[in-house]
MDAnalysis code that builds the backbone (N, CA, C; Angstrom):
import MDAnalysis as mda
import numpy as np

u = mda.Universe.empty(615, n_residues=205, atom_resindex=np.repeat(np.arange(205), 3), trajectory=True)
u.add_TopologyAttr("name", ["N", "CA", "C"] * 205)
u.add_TopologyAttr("resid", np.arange(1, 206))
u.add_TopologyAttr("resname", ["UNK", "UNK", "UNK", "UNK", "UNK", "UNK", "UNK", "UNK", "UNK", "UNK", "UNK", "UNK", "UNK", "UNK", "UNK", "UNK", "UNK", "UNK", "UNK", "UNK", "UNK", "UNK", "UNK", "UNK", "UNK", "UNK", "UNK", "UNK", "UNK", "UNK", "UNK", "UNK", "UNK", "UNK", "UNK", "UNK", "UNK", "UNK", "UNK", "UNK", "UNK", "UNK", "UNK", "UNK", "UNK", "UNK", "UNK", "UNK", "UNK", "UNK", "UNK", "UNK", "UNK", "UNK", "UNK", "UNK", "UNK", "UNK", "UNK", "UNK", "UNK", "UNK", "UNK", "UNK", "UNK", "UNK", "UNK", "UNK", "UNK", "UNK", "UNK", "UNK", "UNK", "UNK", "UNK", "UNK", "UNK", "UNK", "UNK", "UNK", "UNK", "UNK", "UNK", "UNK", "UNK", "UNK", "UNK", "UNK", "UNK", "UNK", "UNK", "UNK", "UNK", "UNK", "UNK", "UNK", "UNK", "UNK", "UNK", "UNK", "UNK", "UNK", "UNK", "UNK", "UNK", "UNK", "UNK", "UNK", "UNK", "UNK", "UNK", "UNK", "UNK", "UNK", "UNK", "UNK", "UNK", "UNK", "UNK", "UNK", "UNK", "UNK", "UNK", "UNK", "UNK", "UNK", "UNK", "UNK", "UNK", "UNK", "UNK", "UNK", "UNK", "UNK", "UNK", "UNK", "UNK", "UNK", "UNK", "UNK", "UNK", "UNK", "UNK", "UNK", "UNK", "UNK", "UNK", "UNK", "UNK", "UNK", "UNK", "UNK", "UNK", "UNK", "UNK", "UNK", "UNK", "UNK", "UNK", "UNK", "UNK", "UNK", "UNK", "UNK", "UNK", "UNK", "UNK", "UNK", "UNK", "UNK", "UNK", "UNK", "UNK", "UNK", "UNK", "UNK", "UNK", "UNK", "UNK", "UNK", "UNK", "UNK", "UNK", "UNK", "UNK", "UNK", "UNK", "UNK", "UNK", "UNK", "UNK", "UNK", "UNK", "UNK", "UNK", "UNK", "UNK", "UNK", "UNK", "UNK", "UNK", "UNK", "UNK", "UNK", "UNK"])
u.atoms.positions = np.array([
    [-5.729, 17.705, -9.536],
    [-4.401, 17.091, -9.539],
    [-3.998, 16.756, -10.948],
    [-2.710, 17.238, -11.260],
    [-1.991, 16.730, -12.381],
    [-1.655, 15.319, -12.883],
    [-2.107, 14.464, -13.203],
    [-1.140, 13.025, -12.917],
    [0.012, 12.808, -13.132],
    [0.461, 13.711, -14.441],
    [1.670, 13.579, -15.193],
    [2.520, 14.324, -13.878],
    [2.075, 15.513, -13.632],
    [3.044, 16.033, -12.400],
    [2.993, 15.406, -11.337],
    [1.910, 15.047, -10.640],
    [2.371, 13.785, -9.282],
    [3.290, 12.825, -9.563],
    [2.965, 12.035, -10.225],
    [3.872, 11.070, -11.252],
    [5.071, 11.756, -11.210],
    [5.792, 12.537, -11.384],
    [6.779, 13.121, -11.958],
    [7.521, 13.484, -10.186],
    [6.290, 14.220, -9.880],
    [7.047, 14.537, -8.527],
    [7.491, 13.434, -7.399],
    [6.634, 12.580, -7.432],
    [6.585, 11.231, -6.354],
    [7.912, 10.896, -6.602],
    [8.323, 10.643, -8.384],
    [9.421, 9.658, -8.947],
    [10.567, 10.570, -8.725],
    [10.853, 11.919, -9.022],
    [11.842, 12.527, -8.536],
    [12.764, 12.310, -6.857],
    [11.678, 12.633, -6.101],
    [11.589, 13.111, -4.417],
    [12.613, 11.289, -4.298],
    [11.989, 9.833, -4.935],
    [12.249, 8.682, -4.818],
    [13.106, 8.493, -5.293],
    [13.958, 9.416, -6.403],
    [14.859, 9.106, -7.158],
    [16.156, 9.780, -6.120],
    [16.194, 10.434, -5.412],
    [16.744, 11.420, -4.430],
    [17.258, 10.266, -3.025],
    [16.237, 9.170, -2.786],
    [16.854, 8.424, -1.773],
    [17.507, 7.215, -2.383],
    [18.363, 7.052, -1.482],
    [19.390, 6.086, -1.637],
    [19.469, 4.337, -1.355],
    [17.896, 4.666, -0.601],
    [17.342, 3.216, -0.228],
    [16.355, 2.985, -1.162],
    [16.167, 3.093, -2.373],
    [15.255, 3.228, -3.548],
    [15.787, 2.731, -4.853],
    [15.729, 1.704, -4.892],
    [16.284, 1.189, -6.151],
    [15.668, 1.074, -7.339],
    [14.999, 2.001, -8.375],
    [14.430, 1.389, -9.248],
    [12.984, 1.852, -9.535],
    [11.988, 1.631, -10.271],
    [10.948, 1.801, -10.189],
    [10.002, 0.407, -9.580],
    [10.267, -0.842, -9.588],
    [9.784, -1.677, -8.919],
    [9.788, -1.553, -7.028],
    [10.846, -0.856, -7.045],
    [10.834, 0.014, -5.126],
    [9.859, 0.971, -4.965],
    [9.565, 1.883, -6.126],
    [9.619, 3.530, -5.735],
    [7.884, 2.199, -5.906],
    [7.164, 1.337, -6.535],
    [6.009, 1.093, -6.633],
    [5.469, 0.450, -5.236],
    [6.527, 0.058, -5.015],
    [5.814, -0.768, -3.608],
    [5.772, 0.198, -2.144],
    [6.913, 1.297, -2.618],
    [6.820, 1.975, -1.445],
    [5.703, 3.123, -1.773],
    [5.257, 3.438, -2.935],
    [4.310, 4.112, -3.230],
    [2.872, 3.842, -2.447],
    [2.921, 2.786, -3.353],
    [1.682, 1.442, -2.908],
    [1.031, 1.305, -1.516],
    [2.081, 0.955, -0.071],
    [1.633, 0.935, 1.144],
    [1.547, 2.395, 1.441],
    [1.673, 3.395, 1.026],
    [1.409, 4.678, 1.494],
    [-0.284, 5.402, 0.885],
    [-0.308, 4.711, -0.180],
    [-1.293, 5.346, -0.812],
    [-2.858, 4.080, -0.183],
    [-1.713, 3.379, 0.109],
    [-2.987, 2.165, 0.613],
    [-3.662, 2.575, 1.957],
    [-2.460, 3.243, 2.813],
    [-2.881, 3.463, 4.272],
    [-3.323, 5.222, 3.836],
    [-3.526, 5.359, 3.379],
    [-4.389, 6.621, 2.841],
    [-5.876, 6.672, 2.701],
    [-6.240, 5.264, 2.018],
    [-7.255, 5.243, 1.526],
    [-7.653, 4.686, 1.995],
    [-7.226, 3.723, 3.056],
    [-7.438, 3.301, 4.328],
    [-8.364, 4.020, 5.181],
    [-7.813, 5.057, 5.668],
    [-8.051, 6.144, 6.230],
    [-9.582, 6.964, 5.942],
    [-9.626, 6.837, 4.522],
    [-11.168, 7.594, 3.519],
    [-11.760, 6.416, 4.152],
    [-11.868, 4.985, 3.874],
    [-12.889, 3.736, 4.053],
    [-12.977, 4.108, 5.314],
    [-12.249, 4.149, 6.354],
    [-12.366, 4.051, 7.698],
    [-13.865, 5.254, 8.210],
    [-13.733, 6.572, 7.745],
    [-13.984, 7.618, 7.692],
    [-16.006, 6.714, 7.232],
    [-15.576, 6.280, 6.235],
    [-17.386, 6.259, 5.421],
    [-17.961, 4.711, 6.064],
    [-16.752, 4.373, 6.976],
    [-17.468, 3.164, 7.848],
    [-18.038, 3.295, 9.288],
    [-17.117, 4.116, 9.563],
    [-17.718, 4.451, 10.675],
    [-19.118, 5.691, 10.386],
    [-19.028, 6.406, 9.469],
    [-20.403, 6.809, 9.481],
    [-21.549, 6.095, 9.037],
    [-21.638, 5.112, 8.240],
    [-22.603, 4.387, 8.163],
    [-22.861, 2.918, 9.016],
    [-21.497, 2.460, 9.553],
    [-21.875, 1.529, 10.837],
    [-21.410, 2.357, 12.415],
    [-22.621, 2.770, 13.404],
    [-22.450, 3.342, 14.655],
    [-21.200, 2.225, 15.241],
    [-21.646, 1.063, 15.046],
    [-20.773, -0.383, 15.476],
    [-19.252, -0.329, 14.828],
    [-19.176, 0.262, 14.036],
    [-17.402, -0.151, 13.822],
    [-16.147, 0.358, 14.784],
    [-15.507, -0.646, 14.705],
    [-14.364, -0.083, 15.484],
    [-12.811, -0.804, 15.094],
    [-12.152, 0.398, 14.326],
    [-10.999, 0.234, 13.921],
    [-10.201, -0.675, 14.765],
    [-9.223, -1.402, 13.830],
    [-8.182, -2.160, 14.870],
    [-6.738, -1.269, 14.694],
    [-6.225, -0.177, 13.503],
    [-5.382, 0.529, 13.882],
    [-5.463, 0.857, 15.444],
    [-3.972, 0.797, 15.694],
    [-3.468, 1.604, 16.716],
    [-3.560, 3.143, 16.537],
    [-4.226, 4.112, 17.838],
    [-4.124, 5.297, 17.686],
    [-3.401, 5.858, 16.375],
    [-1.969, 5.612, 17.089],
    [-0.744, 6.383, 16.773],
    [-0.209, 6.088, 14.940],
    [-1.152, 4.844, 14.598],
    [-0.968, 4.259, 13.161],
    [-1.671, 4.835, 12.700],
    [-2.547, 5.247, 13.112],
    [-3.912, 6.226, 11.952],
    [-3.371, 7.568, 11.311],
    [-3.448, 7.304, 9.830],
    [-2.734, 7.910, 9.128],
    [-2.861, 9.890, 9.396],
    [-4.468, 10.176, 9.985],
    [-4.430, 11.411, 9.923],
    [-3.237, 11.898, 11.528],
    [-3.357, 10.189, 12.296],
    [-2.028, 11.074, 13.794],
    [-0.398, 11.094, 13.249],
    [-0.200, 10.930, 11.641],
    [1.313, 10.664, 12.051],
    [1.481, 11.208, 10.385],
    [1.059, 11.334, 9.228],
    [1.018, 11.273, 8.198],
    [0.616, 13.003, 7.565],
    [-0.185, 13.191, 8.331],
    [-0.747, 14.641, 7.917],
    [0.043, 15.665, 8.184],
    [0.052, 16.724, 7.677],
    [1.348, 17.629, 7.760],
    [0.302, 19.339, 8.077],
    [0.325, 19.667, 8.955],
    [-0.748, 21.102, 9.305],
    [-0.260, 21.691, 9.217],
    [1.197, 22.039, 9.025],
    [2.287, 22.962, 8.475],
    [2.110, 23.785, 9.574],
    [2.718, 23.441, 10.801],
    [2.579, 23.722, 12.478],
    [3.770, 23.295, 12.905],
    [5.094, 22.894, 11.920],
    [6.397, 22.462, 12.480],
    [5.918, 21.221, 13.422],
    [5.120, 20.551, 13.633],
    [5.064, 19.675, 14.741],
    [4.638, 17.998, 14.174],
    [4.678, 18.358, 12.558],
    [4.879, 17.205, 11.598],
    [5.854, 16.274, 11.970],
    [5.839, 15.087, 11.750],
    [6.806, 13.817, 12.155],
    [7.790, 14.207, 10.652],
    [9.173, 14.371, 10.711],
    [10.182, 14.146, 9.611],
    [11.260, 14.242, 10.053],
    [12.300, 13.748, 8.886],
    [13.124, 13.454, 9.223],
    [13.501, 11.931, 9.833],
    [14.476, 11.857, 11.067],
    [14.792, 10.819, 11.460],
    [14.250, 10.211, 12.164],
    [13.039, 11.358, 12.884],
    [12.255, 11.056, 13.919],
    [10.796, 10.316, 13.140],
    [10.803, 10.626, 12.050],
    [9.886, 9.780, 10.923],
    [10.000, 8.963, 10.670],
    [11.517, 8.511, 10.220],
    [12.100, 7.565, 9.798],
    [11.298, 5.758, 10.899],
    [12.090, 6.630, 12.332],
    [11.990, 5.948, 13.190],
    [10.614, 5.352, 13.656],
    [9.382, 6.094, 13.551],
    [8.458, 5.908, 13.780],
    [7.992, 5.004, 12.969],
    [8.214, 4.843, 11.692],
    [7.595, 3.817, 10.208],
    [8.299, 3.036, 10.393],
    [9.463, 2.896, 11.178],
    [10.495, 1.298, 10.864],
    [10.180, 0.581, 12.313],
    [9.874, 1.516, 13.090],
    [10.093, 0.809, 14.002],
    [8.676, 0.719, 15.267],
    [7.812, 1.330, 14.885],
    [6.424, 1.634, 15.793],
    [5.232, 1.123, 14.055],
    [5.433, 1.960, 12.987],
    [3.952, 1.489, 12.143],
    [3.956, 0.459, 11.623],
    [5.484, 0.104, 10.885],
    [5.470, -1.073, 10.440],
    [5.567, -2.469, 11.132],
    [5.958, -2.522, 12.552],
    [6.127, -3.605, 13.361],
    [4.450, -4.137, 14.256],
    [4.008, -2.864, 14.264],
    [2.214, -2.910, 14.808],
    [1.344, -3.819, 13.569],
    [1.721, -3.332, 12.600],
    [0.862, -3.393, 11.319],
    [1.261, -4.412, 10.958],
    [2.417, -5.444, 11.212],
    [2.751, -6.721, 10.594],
    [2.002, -7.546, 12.183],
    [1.772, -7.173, 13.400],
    [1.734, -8.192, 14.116],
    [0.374, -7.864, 15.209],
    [-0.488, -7.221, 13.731],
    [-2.166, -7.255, 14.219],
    [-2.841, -8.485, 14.612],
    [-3.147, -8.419, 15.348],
    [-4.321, -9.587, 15.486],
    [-5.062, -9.807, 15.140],
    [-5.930, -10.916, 14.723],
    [-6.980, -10.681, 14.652],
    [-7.673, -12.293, 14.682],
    [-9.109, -12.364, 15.018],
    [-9.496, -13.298, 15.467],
    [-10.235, -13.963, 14.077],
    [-10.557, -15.079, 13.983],
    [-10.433, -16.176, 12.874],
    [-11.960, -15.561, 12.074],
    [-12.520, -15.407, 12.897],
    [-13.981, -14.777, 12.160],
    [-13.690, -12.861, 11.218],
    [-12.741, -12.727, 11.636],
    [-12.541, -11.049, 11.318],
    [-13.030, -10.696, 9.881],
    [-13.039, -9.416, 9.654],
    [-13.945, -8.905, 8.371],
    [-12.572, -8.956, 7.560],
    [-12.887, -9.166, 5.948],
    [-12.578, -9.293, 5.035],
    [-11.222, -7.736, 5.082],
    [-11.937, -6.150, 5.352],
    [-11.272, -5.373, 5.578],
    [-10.131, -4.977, 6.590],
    [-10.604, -5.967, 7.616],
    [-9.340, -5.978, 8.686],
    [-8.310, -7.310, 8.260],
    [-8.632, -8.076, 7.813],
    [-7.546, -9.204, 7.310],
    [-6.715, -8.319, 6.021],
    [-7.353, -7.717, 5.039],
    [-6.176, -7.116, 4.141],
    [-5.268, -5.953, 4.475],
    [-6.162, -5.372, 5.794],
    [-5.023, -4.851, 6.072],
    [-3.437, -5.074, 6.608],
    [-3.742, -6.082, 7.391],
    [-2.764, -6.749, 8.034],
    [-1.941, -7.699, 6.841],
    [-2.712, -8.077, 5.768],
    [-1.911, -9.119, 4.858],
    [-0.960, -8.070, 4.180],
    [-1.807, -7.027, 4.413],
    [-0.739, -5.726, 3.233],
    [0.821, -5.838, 3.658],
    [0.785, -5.974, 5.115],
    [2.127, -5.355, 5.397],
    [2.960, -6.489, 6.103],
    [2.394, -8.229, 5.937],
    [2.954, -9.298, 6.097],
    [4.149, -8.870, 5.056],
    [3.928, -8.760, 4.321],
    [5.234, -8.729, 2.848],
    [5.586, -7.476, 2.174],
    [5.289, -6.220, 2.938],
    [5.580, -5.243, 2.295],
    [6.844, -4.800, 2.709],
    [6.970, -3.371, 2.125],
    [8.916, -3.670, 2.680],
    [9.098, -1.795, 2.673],
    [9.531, -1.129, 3.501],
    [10.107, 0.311, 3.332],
    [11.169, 0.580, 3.478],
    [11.486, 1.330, 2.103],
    [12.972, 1.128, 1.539],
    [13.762, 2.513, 1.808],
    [12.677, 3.536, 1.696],
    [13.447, 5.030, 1.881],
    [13.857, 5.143, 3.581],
    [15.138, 5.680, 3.198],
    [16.387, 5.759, 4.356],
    [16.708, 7.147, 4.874],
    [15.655, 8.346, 4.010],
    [16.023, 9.729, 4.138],
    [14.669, 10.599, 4.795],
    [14.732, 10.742, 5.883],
    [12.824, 10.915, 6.795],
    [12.253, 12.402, 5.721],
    [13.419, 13.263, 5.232],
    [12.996, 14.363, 4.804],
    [11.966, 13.976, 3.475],
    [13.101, 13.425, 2.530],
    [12.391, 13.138, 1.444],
    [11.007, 12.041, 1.447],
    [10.809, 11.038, 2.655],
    [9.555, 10.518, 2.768],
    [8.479, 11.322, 3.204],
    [9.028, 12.524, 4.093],
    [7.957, 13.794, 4.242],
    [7.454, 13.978, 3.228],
    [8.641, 14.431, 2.746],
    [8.145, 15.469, 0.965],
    [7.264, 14.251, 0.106],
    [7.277, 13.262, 0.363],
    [6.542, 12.172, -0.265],
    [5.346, 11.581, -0.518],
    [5.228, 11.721, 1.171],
    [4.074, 11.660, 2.072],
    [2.928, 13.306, 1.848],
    [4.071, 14.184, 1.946],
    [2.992, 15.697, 1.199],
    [2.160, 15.362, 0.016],
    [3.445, 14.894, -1.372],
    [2.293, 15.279, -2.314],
    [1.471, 13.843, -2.492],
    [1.344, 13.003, -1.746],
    [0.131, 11.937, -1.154],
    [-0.936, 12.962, -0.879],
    [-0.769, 13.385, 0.119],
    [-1.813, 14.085, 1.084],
    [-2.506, 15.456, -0.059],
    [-1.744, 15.848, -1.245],
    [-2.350, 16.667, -2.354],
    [-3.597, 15.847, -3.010],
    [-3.809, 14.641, -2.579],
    [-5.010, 13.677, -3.483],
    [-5.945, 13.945, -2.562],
    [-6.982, 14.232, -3.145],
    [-8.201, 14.257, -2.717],
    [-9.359, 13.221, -3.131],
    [-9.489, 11.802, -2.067],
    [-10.034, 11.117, -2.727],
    [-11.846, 11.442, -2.014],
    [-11.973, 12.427, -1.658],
    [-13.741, 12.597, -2.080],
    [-13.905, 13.414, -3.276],
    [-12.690, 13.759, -4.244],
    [-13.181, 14.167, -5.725],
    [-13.029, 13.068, -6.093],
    [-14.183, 12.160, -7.456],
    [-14.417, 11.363, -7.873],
    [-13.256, 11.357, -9.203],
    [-13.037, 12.429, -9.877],
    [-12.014, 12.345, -10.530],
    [-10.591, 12.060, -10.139],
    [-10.471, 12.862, -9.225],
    [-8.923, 12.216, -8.905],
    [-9.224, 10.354, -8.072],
    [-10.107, 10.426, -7.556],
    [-10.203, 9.036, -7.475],
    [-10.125, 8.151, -8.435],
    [-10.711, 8.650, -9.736],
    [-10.515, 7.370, -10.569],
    [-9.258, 7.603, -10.971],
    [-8.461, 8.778, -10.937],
    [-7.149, 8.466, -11.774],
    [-6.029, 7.334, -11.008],
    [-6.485, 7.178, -9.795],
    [-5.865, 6.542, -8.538],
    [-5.041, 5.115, -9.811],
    [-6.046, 4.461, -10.555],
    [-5.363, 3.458, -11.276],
    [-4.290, 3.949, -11.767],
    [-4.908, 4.878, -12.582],
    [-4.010, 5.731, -13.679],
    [-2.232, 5.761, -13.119],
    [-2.570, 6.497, -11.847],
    [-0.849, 6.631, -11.574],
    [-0.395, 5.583, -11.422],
    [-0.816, 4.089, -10.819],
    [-0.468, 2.997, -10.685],
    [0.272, 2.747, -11.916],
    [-0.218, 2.430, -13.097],
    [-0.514, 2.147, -14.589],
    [0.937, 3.157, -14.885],
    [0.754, 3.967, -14.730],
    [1.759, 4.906, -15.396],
    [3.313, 4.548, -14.544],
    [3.542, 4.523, -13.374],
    [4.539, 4.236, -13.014],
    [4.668, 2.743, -13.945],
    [3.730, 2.090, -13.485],
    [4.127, 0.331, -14.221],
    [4.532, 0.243, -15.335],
    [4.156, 1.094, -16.704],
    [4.684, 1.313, -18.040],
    [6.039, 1.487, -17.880],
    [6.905, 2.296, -17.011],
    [8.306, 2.466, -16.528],
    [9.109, 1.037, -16.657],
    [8.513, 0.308, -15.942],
    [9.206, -0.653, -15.568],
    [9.664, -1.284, -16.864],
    [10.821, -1.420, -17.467],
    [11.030, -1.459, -18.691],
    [11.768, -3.194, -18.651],
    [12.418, -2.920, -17.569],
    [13.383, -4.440, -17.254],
    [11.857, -5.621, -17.183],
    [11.613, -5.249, -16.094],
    [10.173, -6.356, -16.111],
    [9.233, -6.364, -17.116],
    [8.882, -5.031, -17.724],
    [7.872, -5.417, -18.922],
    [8.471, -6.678, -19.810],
    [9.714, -6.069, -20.266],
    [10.408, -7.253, -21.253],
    [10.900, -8.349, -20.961],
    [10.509, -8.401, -19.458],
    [10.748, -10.020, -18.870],
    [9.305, -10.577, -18.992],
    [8.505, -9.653, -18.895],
    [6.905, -10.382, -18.590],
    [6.622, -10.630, -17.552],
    [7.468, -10.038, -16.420],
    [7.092, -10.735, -15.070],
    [6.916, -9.327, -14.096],
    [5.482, -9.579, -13.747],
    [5.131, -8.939, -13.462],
    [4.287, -8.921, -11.662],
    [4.938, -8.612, -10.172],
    [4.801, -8.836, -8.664],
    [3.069, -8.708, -8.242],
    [2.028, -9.335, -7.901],
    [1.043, -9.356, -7.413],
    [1.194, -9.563, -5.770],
    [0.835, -8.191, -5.062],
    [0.506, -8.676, -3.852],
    [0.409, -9.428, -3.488],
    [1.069, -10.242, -2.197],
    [0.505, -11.302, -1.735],
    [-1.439, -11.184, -1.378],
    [-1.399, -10.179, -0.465],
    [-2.551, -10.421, -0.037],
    [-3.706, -10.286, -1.157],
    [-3.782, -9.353, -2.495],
    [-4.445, -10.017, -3.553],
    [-4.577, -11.268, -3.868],
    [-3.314, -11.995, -3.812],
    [-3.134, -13.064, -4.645],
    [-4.058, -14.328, -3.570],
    [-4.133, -14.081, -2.320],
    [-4.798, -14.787, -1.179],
    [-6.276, -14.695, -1.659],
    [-6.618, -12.983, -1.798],
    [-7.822, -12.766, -1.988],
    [-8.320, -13.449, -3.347],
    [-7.527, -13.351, -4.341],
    [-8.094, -14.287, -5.626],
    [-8.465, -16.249, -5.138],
    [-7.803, -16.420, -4.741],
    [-7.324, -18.157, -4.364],
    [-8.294, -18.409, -3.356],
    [-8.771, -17.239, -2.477],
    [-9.884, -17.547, -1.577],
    [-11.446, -17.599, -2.577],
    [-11.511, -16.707, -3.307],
    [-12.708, -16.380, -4.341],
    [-12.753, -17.672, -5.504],
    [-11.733, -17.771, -6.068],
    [-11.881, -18.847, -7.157],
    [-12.102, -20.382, -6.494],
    [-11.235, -20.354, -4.981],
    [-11.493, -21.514, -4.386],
    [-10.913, -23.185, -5.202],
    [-10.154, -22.886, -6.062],
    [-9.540, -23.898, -6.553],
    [-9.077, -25.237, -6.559],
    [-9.482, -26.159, -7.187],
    [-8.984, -27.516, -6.759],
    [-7.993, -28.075, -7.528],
    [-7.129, -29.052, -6.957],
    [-6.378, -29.780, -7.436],
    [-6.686, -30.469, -8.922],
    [-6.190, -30.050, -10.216],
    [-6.692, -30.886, -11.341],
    [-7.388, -30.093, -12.143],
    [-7.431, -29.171, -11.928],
    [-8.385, -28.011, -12.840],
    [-7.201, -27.446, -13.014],
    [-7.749, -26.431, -14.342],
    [-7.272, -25.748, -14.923],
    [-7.707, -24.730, -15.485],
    [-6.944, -23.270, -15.425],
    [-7.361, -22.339, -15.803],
    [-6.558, -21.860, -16.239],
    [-6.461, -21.278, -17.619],
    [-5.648, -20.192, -18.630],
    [-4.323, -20.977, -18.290],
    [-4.186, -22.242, -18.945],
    [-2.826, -22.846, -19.009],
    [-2.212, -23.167, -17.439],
    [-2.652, -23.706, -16.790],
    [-1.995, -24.104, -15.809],
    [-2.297, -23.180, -14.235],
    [-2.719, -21.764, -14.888],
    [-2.956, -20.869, -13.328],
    [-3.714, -21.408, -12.194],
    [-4.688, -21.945, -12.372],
    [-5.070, -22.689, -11.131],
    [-4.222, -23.545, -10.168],
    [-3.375, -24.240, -10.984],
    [-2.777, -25.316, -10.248],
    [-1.677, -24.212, -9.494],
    [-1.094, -23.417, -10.176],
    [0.025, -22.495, -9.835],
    [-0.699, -21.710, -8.509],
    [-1.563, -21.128, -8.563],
    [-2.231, -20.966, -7.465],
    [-2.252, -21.524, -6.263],
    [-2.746, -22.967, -6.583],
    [-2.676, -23.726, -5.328],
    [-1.506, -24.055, -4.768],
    [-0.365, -24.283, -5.677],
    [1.188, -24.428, -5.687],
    [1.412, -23.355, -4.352],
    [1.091, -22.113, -4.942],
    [1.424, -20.878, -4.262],
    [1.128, -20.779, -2.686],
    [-0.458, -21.215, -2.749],
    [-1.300, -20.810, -1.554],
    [-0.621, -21.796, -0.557],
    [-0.194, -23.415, -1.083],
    [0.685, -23.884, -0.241],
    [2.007, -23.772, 0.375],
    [2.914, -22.993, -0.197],
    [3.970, -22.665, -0.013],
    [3.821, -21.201, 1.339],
    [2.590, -20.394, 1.020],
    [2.740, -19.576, 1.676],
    [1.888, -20.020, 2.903],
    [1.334, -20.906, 2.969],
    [0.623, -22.080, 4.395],
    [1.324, -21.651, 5.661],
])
């Protein structure tokens, strides 16, 4: 894989819909696609090394039943795509269950898509989108590591926010940090981030 050309192609195909504002859109809608991708690889190397696992996707959410394209005309696109991500993946995937003990991997999935948002309005061009996704091959170790890389490279774009300095962290990262650092009231870290943290973690209570 090219990066400069994925990169290039992803941002084009995104530049084409009309529900896409920007490169801070084309990142987040990038983001939950490439997430439920790789989703998909973990799922794959969990269930072969635990006999015991068992996914909480819904069938019909698992990226290889709705996402993969066998070039058999019988691919989801278009409006009938559209419909399926607004209104069947994304409404399942915000209102997973899950019980208070659950694994670390089934809670981020579900935190992913508490606050995520899909913006493209055109099913063709999320096909064409969703294709050159499915061009990554993450059991090559190289294109796996470039996985940052394209992140990184779209983010250099962002020209309005670089020069604001402000820069969007996942919620559900930002949970996962605040759960790990475990923070208390009165501490301080790197000028104030701790407390801002806890600020945060309460607001989103």
């Amino acid at each position: 894989m090219s990066l400069g050309a994925f990169v290039k192609n992803i941002q084009n195909i995104m530049r084409g819909d009309s529900g896409v504002n920007g490169d801070a859109q084309r990142i987040e809608q990038l983001t939950w696609l490439l997430f439920l991708k790789i989703y998909a690889k973990k799922e794959e190397d969990w269930e072969l090394f635990d006999e015991n696992y068992k996914s909480i996707l819904p069938e019909e959410c698992k990226w290889e039943n709705w996402a993969v394209d066998d070039a058999d005309g019988k691919s989801l696109t278009g409006d009938k795509l559209l419909e399926f991500v607004n209104e069947k993946l994304f409404k399942q995937l915000k209102e997973i269950k899950l019980s208070a003990d659950a694994p670390m991997k089934h809670k981020i999935l579900r935190d992913v898509f508490v606050s995520t948002n899909q913006y493209m309005k055109d099913g063709v061009l999320l096909r064409q989108l969703i294709n050159e996704i499915n061009k990554i091959d993450f059991d090559n170790i190289k294109e796996l590591h470039a996985f940052g890389e394209i992140y990184e490279t779209i983010l250099k774009s962002l020209q309005s926010a670089g020069n604001a300095g402000e820069f969007y962290t996942p919620r559900a990262v930002t949970d996962f940090i605040v759960e790990m650092v475990n923070p208390k009231l009165g501490e301080t870290v790197a000028e104030q981030r701790c407390l801002g943290l806890i600020q945060y973690w309460e607001r989103c209570a």
